[in-house]
C-alpha positions as CSV (number, residue, x, y, z in Angstrom):
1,X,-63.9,51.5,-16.4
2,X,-63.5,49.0,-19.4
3,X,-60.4,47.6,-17.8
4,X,-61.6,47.7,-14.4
5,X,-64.1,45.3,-15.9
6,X,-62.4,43.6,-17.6
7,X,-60.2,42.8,-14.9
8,X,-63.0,41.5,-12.7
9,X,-64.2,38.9,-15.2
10,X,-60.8,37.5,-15.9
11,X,-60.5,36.7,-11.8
12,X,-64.2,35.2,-11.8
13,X,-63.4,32.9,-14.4
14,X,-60.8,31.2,-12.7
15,X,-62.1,31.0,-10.2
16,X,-65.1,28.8,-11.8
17,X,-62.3,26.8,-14.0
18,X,-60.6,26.2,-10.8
19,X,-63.7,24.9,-9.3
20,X,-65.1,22.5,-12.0
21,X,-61.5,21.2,-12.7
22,X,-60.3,18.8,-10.2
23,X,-56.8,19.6,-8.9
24,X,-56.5,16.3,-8.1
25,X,-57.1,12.8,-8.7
26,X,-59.4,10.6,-6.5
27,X,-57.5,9.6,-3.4
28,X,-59.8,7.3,-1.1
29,X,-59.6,7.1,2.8
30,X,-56.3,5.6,3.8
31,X,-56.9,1.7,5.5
32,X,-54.7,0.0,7.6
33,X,-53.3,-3.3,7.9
34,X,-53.1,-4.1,11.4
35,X,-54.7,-2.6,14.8
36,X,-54.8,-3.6,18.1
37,X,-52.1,-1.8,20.9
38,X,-51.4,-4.7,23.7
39,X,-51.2,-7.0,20.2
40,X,-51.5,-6.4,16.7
41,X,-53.6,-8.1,14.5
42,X,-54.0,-8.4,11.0
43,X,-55.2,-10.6,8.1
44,X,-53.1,-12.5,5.9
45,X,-53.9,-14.1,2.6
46,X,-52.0,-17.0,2.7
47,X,-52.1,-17.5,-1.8
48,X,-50.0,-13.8,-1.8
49,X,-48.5,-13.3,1.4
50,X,-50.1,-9.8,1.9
51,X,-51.9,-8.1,5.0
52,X,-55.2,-7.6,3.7
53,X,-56.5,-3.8,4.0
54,X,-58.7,-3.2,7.2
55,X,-61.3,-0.3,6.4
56,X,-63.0,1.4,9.4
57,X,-66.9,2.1,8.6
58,X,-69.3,3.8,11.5
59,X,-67.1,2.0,13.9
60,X,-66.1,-1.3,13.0
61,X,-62.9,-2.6,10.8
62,X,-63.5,-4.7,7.7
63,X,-61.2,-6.7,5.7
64,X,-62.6,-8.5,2.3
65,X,-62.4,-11.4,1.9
66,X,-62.3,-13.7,-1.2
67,X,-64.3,-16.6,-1.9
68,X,-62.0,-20.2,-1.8
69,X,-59.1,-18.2,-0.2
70,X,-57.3,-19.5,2.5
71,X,-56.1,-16.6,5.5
72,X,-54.5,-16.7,8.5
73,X,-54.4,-14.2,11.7
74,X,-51.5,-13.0,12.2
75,X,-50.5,-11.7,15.7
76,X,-47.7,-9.4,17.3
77,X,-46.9,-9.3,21.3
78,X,-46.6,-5.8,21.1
79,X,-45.4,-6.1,25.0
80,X,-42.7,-7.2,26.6
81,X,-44.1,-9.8,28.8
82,X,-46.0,-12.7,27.9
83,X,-49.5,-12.3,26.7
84,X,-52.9,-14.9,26.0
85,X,-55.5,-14.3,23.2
86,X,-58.5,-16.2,23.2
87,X,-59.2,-16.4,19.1
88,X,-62.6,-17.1,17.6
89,X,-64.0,-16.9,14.1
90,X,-67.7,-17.0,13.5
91,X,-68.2,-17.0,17.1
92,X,-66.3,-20.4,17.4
93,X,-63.2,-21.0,19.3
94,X,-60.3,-21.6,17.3
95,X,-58.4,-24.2,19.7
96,X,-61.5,-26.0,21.5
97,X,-64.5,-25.1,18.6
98,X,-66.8,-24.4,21.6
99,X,-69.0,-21.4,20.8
100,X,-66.8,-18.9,22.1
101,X,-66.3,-17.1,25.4
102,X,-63.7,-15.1,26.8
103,X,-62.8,-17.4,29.7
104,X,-61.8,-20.3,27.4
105,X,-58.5,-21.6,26.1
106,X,-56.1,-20.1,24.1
107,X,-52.7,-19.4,22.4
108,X,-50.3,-17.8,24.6
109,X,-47.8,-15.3,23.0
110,X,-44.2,-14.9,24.6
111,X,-42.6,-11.1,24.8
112,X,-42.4,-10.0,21.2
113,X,-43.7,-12.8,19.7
114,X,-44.8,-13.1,16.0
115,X,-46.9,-15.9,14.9
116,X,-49.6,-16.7,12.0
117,X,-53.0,-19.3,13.4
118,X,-54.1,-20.8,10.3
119,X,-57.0,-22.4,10.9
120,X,-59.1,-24.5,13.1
121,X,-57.2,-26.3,15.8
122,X,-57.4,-30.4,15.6
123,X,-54.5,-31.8,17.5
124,X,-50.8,-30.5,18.6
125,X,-50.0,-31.3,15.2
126,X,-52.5,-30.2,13.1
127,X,-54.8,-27.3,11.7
128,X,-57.7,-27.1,9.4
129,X,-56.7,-24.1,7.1
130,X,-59.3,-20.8,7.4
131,X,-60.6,-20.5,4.0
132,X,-63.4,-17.9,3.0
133,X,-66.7,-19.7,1.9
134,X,-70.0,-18.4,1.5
135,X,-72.0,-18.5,5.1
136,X,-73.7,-21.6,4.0
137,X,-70.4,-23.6,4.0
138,X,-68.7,-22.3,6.6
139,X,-68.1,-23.9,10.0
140,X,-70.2,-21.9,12.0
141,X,-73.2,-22.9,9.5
142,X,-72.1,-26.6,9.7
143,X,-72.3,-27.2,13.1
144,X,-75.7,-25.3,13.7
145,X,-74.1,-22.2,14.6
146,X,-75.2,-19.2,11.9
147,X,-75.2,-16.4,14.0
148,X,-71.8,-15.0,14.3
149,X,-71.0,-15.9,10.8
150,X,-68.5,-13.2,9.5
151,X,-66.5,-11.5,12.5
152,X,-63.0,-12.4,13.9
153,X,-62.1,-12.0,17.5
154,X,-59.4,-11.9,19.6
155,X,-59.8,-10.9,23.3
156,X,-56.4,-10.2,25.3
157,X,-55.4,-11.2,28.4
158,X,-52.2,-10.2,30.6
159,X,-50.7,-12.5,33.0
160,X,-50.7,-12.8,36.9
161,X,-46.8,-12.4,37.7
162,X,-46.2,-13.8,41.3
163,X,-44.2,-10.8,43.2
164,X,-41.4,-12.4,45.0
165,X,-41.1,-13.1,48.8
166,X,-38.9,-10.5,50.3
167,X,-35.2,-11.4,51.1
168,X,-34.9,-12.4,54.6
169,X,-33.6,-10.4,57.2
170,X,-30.2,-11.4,58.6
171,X,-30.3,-11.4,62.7
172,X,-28.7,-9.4,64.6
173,X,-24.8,-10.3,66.3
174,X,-26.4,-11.1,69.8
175,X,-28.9,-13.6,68.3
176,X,-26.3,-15.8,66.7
177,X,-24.6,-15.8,70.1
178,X,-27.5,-17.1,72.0
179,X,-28.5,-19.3,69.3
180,X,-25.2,-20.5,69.1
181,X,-24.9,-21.8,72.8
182,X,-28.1,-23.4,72.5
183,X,-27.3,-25.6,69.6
184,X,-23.9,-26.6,71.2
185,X,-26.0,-27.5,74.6
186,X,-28.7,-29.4,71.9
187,X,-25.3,-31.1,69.8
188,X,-24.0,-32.3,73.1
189,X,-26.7,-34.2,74.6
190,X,-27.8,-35.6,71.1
191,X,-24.1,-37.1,70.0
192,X,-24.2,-40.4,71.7
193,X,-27.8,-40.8,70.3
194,X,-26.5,-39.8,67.0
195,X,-23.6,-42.3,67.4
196,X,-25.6,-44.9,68.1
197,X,-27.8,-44.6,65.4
198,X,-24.8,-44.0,62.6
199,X,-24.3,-48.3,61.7
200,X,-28.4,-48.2,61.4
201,X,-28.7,-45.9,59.0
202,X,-25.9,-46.5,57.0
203,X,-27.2,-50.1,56.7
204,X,-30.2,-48.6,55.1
205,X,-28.9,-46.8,52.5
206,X,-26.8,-48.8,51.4
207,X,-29.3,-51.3,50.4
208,X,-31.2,-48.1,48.7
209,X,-31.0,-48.0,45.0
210,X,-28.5,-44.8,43.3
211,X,-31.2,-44.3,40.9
212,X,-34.4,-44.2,43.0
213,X,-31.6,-41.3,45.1
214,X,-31.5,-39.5,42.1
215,X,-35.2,-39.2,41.1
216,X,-36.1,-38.0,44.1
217,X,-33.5,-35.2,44.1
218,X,-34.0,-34.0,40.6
219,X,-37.2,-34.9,39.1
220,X,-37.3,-34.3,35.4
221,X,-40.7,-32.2,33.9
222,X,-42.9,-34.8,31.4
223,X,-43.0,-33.0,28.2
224,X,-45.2,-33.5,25.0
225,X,-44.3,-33.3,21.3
226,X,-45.9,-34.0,18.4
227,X,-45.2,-33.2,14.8
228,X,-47.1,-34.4,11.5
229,X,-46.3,-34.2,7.6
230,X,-49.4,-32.6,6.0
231,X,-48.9,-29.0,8.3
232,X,-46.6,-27.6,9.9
233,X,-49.0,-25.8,12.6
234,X,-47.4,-27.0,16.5
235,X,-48.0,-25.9,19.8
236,X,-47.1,-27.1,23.5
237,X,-48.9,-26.6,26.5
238,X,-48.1,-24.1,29.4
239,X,-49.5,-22.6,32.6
240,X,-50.7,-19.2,32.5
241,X,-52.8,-16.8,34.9
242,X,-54.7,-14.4,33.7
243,X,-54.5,-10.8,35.6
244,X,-58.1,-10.2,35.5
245,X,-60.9,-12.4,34.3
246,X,-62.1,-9.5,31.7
247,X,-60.5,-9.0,28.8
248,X,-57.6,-6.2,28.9
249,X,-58.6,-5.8,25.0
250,X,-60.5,-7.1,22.4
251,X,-60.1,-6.8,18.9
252,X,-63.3,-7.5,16.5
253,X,-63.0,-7.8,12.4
254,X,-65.8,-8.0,10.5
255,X,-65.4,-9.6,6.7
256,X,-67.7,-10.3,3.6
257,X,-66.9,-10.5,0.3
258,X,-65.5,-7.1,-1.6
259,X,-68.6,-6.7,-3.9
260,X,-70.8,-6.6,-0.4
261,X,-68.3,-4.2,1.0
262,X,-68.3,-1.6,-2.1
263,X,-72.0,-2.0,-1.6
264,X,-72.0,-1.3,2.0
265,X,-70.0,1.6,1.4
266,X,-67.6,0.4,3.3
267,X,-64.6,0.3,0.7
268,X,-64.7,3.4,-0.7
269,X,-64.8,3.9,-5.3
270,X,-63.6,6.4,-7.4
271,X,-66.6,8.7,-8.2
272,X,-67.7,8.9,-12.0
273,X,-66.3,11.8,-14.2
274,X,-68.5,15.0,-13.6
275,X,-68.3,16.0,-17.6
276,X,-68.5,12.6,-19.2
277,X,-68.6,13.0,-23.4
278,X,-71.8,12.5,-25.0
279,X,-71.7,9.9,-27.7
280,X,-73.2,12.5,-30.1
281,X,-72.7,16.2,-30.8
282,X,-70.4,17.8,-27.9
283,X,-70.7,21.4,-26.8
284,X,-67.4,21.1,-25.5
285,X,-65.3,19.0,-28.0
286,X,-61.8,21.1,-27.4
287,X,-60.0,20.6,-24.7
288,X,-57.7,23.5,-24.3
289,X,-59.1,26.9,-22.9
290,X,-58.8,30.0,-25.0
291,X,-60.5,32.8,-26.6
292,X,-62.8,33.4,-29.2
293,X,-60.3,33.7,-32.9
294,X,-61.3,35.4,-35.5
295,X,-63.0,34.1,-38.1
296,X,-61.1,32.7,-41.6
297,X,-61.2,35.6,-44.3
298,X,-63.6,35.1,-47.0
299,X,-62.6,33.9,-50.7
């Protein structure tokens, strides 16, 4: 019966030991660094290079930001065919700095295409960089536009592809030979006419300029380019037509500063030790487990 016991007690007190110990150290949720499926978008801070961690939280995706920071957006045409986001940050446009909409300009992305937009769009040529500020500074604020301060947007668009016009159908053998008899009975009364006419028209062109000939041939497109020292942020122009005037996705990131977002509980923190010491007498002062020795002998 002792043993049986005895037994019993030694299971029950692992059991407790392994329930008090941790078997492991704190591992918060996993965050990503980019999301989106027709694109994928992520932050960049542009001092380090990195992808800044995007933390999901009751439904939306965070990213914190630091104060004085500059960050771009950094996009990837996940498809193969070209693709148009319509950016905004602070519930401004990017490109235009209109308060946003989803039917407004954009950048348009070609199959596969990786590209970073840096900052507010003033020319061809040139950006103003994205930099974290506090809500009162930022752009939104300054142009009377606080309501949106702190989400990023990008709402994706596919393009209208033209099918092409069927080939035509070649006609059949006893077509061409009617049609052939009717344009020799058409050549044979129009010949002296045409005849006639020849010295006219070779007068004419003659006095025709070659280049004016050539122009109207093969007219060239009228292309812009621009190009600046203090950024290196270009773009052109293109035509593109949406598929559908709703988005086909849209992609929202929310930011604040990471002191709000451990707050929040939205970045997750180690918790605090379950046994801490006590700065005076310890019940526990040993660390490793063991029984109860005997006691020293006596002198």
């Amino acid at each position: 019966m002792k043993r049986r016991l005895f037994s019993t007690v030694l299971a029950l007190t692992a059991l407790a030991a392994a329930a008090e110990s941790p078997a492991r150290p704190f591992a918060p949720p996993s965050s990503s660094s980019r999301i989106g499926s027709i694109m994928q978008i992520a932050i960049v801070d542009r001092t380090t290079g990195a992808e800044l961690p995007i933390y999901r939280h009751r439904g939306e995706y965070w990213v914190a930001g630091r104060p004085g920071a500059r960050y771009a957006i950094r996009a990837r045409n996940a498809m193969g065919e070209r693709i148009m986001a319509v950016m905004s940050v602070d519930g401004v446009n990017v490109v235009s700095g209109e308060t946003a909409g989803i039917g407004q300009t954009g950048y348009v992305f070609g199959a596969r295409e990786n590209s970073d937009i840096t900052g507010w769009r003033k020319s061809d040529s040139q950006i103003a960089a994205f930099e974290f500020a506090s809500a009162g500074n930022s752009y939104a604020s300054r142009t009377g536009r606080p309501d949106d301060v702190g989400v990023i947007g990008v709402a994706l668009f596919r393009e209208n592809v033209p099918v092409p016009p069927p080939p035509p159908i070649a006609p059949s053998r006893d077509e061409y030979s009617s049609r052939d008899r009717e344009l020799r009975s058409e050549s044979s009364a129009l010949g002296d006419a045409k005849a006639k006419s020849a010295p006219a028209e070779a007068a004419s062109s003659a006095d025709a300029p070659a280049g004016a000939m050539a122009r109207r041939q093969a007219p060239a497109p009228s292309l812009g380019t621009a190009h600046g020292r203090r950024e290196t942020s270009y773009v052109g122009k293109t035509n593109f037509e949406r598929a559908q005037s709703t988005p086909d996705e849209v992609v929202r990131i929310r930011y604040d500063s990471r002191d709000n977002l451990i707050a929040a509980g939205v970045i997750p923190v180690p918790p605090t030790p379950r046994w801490p010491r006590p700065s005076g007498p310890s019940p526990f002062p040993g660390s490793d487990p063991g029984y109860v020795p005997d006691p020293p002998s006596r002198y």
